[in-house]
N, C-alpha and C positions, 0 to 999 in steps of 0.2 A: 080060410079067408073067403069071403062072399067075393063072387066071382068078379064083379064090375069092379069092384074098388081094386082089386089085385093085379085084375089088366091097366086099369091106370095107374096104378103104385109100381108097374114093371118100365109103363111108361114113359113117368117121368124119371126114374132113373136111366133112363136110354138117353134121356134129353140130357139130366144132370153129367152123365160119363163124357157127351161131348161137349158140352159148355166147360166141364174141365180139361180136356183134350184142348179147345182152343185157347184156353187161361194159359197152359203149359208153351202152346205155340207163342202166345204174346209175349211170356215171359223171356224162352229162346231167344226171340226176337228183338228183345227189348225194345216194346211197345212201348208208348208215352203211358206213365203211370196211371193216372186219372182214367183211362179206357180199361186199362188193366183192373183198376178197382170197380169199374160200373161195371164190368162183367164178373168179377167176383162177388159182389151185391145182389147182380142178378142168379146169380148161384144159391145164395140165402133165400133169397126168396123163391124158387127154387127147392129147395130141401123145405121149404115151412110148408109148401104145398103139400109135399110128399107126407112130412109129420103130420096134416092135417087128417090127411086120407088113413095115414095108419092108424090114430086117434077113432078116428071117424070108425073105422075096421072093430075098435078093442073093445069101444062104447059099444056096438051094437050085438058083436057076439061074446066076447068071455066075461065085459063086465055086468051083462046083460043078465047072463047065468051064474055069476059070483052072488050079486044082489040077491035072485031070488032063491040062493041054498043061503043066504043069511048067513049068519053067525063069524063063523072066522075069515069064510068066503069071502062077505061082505067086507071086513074090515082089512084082507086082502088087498083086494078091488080099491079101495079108498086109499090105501097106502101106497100101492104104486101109482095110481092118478096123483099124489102128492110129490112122491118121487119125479115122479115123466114132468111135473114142471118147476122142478126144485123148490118146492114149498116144503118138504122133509125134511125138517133141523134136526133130527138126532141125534 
């Protein structure tokens, strides 16, 4: 992994462990629902971050070097970027 994006992809899972640590207190607690769900919300968005950076990580080294060995590499590289966002019907 390139090193900047790894420290922040360690990052925001630090952040995302206690934003569910406190879901789990709300829940205990039974918090008014509506709080309970804007902090699950903020969870997702949250995790898209994190997918964004891992994205960001794959595009710039494996699919990077799938591309230019071509051939099954390539179509590799294309099938899991379909995959990674459910665009793969088969």
């Amino acid at each position: 992994m390139i090193d900047d994006i790894k420290k922040r992809a360690l990052h925001r899972t630090s952040i995302l462990e206690g934003q569910l640590r406190g879901i789990a207190r709300m829940i205990e607690n039974e918090e008014y629902c509506m709080d309970i769900i804007t902090q699950s919300r903020a969870v997702q968005r949250s995790l898209e971050s994190l997918n964004r950076l891992l994205l960001e990580n794959h595009l710039r080294t494996h699919v990077t070097d799938m591309f230019e060995q071509g051939g099954d590499e390539r179509e590799q590289a294309v099938s899991e970027l379909l995959k990674a966002f459910d665009f793969d019907r088969r």
